[in-house]
C-alpha positions in Angstrom: 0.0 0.0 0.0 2.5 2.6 1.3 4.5 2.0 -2.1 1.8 2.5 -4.2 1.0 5.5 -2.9 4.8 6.6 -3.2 4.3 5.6 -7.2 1.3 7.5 -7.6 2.5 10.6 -5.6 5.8 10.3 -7.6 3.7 10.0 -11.0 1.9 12.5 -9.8 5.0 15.4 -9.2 6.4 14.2 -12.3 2.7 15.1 -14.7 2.9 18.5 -12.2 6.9 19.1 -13.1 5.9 18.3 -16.7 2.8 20.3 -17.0 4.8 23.0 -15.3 7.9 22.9 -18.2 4.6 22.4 -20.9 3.4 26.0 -19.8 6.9 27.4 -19.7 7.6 25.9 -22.8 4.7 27.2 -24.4 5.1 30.7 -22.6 8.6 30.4 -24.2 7.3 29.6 -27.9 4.6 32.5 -27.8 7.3 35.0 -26.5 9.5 33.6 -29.6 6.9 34.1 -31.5 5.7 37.5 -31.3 8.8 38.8 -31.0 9.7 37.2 -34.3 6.0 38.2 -35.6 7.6 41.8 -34.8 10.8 41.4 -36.6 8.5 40.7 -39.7 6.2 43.7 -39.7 9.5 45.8 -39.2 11.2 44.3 -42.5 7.5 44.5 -44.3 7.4 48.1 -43.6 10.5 48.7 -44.4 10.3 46.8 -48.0 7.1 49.1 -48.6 9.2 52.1 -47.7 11.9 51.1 -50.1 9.2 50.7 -52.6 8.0 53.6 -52.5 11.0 55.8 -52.5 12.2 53.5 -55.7 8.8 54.6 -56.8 9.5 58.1 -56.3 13.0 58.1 -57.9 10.9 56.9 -61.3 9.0 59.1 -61.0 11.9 61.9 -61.0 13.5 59.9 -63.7 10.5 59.9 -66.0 10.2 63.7 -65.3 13.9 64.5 -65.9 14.2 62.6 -69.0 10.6 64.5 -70.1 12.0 67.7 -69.0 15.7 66.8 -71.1 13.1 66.2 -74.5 11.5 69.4 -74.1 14.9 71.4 -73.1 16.4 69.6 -76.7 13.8 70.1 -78.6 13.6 74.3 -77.7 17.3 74.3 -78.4 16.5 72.9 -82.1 13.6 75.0 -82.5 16.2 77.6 -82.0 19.6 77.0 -82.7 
């Protein structure tokens, strides 16, 4: 009897000790997580502001090669 009762009290540290390192664990993982989840939506907006400023820079290229046509063609309509 009085061993049986050590085995179930000893099974029964060893489910609390491995609930215990489950939550830790999983306190652990969802810490990782997020904090990872973070790192993405830093690079994401970053990317998009990248992307936009490439966007702009077209943008000024397109108008500087417009205003070059225009500056060319005054100069040949009067030489």
């Amino acid at each position: 009897m009085r061993a049986e009762r050590e085995k179930r009290k000893l099974t029964n540290q060893g489910v609390k000790a491995k609930i215990k390192c489950t939550a830790f664990a999983s306190e652990f993982l969802t810490d990782a997580k997020n904090r990872l989840n973070a790192k993405i939506e830093e690079i994401e907006a970053r990317i998009l502001y990248l992307l936009a400023r490439e966007s702009k820079l077209n943008a000024l290229n397109q108008l500087g090669a417009e205003i070059e046509r225009e500056v060319n063609a005054l100069e040949n309509m009067f030489p």
